[in-house]
Backbone as a ProteinNet text record, in pm:
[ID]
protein_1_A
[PRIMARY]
XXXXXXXXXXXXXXXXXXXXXXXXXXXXXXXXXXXXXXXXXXXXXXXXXXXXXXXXXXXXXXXXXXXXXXXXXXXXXXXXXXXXXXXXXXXXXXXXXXXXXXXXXXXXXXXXXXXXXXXXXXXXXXXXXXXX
[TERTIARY]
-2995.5	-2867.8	-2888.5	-2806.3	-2842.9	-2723.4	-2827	-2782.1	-2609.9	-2572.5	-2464.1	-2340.8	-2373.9	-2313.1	-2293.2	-2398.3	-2441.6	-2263.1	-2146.5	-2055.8	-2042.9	-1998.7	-1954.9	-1840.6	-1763.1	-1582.2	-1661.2	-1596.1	-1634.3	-1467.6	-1424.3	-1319	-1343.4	-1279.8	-1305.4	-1212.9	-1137.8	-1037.7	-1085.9	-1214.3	-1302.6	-1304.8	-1284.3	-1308.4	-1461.8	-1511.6	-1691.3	-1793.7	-1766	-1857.8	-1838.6	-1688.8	-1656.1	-1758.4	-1748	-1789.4	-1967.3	-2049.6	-2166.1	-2240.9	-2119.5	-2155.1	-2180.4	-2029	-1991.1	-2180.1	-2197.3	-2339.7	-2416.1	-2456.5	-2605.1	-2627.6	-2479	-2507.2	-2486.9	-2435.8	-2431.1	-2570.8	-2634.3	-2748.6	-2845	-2871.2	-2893.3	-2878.2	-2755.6	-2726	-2648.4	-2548.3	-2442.9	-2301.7	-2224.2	-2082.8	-1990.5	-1972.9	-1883.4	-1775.3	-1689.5	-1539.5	-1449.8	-1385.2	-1340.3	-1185.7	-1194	-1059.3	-1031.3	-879.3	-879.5	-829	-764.1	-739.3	-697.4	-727.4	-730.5	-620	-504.7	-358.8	-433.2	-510.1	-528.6	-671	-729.2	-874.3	-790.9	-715	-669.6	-606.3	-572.5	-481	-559.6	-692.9	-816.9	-915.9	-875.3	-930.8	-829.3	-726.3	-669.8	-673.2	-759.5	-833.7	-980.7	-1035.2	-1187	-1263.9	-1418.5	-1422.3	-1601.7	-1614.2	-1711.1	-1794.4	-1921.8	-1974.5	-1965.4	-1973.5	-1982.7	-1879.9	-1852.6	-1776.4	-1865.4	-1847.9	-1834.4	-1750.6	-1733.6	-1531.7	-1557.8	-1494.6	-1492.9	-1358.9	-1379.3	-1284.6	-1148.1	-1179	-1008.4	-983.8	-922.7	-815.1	-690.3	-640.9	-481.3	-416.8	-263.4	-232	-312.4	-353.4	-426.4	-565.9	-603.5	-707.5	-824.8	-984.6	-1066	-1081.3	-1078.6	-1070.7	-971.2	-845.5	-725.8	-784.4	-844.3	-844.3	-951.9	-1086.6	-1185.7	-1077.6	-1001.9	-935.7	-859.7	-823.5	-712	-792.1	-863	-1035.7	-1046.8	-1112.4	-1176.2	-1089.2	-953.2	-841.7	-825.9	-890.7	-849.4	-1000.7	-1097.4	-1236.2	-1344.7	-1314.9	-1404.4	-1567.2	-1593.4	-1737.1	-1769.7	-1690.7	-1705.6	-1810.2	-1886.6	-2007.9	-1966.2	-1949.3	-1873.5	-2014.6	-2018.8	-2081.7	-2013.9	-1938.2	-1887	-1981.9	-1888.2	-1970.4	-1849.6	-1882	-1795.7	-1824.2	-1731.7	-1770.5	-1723.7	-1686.5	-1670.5	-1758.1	-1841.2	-1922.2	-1868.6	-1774.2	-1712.4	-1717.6	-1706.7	-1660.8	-1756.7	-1683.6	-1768.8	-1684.4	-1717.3	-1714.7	-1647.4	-1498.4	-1427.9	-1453.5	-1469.2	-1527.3	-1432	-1299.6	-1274.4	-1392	-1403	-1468.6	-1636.6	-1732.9	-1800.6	-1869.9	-1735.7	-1743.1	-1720.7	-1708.1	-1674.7	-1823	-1840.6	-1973.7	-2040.7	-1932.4	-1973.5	-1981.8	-1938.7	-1942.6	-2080.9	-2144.8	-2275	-2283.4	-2332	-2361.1	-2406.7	-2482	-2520.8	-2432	-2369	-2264.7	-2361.2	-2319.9	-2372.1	-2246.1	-2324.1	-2267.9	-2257.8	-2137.6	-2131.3	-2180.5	-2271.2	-2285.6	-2440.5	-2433.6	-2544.9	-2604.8	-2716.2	-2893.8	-2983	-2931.2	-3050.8	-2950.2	-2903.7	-2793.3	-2882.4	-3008.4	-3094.8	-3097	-3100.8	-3106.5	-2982.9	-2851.6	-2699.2	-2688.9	-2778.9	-2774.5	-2833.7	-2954.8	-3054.7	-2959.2	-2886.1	-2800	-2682	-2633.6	-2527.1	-2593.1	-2717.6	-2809.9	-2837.8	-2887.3	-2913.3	-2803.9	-2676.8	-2569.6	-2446.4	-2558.9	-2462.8	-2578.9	-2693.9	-2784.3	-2722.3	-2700	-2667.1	-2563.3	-2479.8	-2315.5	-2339.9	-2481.4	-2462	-2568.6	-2647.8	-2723.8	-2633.9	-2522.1	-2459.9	-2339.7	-2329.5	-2241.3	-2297.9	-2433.7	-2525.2	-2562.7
1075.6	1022.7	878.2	778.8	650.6	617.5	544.7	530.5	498.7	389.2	327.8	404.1	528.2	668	764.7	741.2	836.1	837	913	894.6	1001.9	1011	1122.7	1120.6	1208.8	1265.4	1332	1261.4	1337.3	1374.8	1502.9	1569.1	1601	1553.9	1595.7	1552.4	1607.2	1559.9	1478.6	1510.5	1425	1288.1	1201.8	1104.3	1030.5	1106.4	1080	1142.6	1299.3	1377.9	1256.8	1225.3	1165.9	1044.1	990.6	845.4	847.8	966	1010.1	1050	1151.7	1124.8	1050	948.2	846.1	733.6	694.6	604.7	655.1	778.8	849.1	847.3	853.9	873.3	703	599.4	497.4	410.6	491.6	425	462.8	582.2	662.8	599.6	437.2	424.6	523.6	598.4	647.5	571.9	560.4	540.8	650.5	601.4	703.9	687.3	830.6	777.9	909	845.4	944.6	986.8	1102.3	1151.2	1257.1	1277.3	1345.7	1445.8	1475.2	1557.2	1619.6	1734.4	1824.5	1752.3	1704.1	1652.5	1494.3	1427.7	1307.5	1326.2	1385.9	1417.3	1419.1	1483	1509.2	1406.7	1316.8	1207.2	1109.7	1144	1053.8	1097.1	1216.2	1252.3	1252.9	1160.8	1116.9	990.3	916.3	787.7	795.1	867.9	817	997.1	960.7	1103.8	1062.9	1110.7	1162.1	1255	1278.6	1379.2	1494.3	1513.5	1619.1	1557.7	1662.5	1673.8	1735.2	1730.1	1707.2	1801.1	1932.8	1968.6	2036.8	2018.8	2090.5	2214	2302.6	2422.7	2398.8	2355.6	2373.2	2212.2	2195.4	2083.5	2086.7	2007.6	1973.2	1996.9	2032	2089.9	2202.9	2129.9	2280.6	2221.8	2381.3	2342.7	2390.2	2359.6	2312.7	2421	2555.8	2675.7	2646.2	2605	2549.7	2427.8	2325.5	2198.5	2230.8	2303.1	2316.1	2372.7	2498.1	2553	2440.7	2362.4	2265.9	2163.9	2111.1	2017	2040.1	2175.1	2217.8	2238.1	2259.8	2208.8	2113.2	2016.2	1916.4	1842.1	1851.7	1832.7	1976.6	2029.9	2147.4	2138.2	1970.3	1963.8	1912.4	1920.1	1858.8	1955.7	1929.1	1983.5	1981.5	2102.7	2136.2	2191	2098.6	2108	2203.2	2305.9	2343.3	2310.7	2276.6	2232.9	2237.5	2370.7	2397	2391.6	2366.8	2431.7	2588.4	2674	2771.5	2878.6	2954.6	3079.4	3129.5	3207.1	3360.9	3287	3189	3158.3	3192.2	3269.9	3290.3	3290	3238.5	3162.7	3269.9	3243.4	3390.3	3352.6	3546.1	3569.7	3499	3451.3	3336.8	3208.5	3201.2	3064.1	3032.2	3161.6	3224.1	3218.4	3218.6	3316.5	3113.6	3013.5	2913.2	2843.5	2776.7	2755.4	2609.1	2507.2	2396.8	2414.6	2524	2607	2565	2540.8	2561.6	2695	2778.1	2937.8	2900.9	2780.5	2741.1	2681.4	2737.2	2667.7	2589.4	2445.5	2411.2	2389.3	2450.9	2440.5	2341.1	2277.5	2206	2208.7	2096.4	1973.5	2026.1	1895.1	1914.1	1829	1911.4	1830.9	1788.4	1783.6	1746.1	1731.9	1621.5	1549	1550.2	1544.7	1513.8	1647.6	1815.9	1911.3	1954	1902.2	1887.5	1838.4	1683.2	1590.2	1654.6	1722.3	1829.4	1942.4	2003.8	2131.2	2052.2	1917.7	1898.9	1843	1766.6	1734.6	1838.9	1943.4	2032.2	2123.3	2132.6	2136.4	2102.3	1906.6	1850.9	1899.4	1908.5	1912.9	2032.8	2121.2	2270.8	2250.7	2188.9	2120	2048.3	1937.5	1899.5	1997.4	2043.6	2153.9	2257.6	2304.7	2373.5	2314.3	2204.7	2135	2035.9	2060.8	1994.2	2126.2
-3010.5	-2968.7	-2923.2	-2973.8	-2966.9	-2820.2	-2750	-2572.9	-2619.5	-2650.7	-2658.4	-2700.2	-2740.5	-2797.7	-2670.9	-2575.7	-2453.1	-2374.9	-2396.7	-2312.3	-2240	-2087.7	-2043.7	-1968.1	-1944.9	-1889.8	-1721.4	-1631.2	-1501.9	-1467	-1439	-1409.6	-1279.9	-1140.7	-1042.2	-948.8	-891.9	-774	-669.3	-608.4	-483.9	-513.1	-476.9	-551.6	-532.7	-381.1	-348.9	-446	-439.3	-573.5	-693.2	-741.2	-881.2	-884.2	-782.7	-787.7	-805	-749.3	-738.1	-863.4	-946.2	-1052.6	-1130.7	-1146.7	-1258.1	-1226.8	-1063.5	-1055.6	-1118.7	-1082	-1170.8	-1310.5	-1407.6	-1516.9	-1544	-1471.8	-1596.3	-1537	-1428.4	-1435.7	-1489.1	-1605.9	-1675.5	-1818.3	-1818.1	-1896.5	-1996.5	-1925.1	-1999.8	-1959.4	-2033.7	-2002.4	-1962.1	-1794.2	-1765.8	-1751.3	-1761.3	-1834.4	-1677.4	-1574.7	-1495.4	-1446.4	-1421.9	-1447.6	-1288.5	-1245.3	-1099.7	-1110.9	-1310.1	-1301.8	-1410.5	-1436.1	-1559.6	-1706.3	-1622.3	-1713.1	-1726.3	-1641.2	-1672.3	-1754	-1761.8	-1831.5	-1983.4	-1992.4	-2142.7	-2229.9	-2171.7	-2197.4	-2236.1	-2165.3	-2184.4	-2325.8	-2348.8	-2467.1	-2617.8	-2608.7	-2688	-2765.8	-2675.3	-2735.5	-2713	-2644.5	-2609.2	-2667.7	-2724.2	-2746.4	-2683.9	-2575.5	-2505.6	-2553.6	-2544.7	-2565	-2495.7	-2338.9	-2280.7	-2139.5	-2092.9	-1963.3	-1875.4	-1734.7	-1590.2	-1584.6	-1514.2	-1508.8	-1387.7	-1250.8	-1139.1	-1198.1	-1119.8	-1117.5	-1041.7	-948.5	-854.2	-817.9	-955.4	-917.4	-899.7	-808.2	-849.7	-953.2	-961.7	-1086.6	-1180.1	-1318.4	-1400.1	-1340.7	-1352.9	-1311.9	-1395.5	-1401.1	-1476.9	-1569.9	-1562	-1692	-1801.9	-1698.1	-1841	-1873.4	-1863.6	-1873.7	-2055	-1987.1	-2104.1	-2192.3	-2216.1	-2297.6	-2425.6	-2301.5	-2406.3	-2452.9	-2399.9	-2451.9	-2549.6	-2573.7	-2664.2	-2774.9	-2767.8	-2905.9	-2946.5	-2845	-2908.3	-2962	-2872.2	-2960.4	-2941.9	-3032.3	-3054.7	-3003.9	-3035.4	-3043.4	-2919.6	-2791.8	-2642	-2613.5	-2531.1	-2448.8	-2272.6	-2224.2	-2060.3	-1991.2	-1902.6	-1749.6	-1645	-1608.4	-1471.3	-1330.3	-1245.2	-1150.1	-1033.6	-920.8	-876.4	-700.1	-586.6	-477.2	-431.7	-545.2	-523.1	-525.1	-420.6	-435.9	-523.6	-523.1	-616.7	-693.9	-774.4	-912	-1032.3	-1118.3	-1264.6	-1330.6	-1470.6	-1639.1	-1640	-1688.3	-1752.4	-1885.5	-1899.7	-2057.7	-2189.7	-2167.4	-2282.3	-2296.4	-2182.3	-2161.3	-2229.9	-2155.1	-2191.9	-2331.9	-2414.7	-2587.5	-2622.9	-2573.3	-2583.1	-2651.4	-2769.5	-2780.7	-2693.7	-2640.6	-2560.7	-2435.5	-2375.5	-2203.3	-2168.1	-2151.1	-2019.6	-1991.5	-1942.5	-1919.9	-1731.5	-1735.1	-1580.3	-1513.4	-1374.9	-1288.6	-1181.1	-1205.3	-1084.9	-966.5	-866.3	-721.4	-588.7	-567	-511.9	-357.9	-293.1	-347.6	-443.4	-545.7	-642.1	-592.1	-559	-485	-621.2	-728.1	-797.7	-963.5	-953.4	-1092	-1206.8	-1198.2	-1304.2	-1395.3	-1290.7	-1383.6	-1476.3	-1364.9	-1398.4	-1547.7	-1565.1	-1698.7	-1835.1	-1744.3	-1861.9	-1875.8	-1834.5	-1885.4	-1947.4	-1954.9	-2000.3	-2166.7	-2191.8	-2289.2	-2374.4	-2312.3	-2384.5	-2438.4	-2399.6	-2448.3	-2567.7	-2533.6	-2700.4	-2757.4	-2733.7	-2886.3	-2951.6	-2848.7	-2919.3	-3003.6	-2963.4	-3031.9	-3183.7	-3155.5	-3241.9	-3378	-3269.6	-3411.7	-3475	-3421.1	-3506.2	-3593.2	-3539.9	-3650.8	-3768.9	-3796.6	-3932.2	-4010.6
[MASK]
++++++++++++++++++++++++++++++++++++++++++++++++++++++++++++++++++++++++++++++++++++++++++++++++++++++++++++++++++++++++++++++++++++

C-alpha cells in the first residue's frame, strides 16, 4: 500500500479520543479524514474513499452499528475498526457476517493505538486479498 493512498475515517463524537486518533495516524503518515457523527461520516464517504474506519458505537443520532451497515453500501471494500467505551458491547451477528468488521473491539480509552492500526492493516489486506 503506497503511503499517499494510506487514508483513514475516525467516527467519534469525543472530540479528545477524535483528535488522539486523527495525531497518531497522520504521524504514521496517514491522512486522516474526521467525522462526529455517523450522518456526517457518510456524507464524507460520498466524495472521499478511505480505506478503513475508526467507528465508536454510541454516537449522537445513528449510531456506529447503523453507520458500518450503510458504509458498507456504499463502499463494500471499507475496512471497520470498532472501538468502544462500552463493556457489554458485542458485534451483532449482521455485523459479524460483515467481511470488513474487525472481529477485535477495542475498548475505550485505547492504551496502545499502534495494536488498534495493526488490527485495522490487517483488515484492508484482508479486503484487499479478497478482492484480487
Amino acid at each position: 500500500m503506497d503511503v499517499k493512498d494510506r487514508c483513514i475515517l475516525v467516527v467519534d463524537d469525543e472530540i479528545f479520543i477524535r483528535q488522539s486518533f486523527i495525531d497518531f495516524f497522520e504521524d504514521r503518515l496517514w491522512r486522516a479524514i474526521e467525522a462526529e457523527s455517523g450522518e456526517q461520516a457518510l456524507e464524507i464517504l460520498d466524495h472521499e474513499t478511505p480505506l478503513g474506519a475508526i467507528v465508536d458505537i454510541r454516537l449522537g443520532g445513528m449510531d456506529g452499528n447503523t453507520f458500518i451497515r450503510k458504509a458498507c453500501q456504499k463502499n463494500p471494500g471499507l475496512a471497520f475498526v470498532i472501538c468502544t467505551g462500552s463493556p457489554e458491547y458485542d458485534v451483532p451477528p449482521d455485523l459479524r457476517d460483515l467481511p470488513g468488521v474487525a472481529q477485535q473491539i477495542f475498548r475505550k480509552p485505547v492504551t496502545d493505538i499502534g495494536r488498534l492500526e495493526q488490527a485495522l492493516l490487517g483488515k484492508i489486506t484482508d479486503m484487499n486479498t479478497a478482492q484480487d
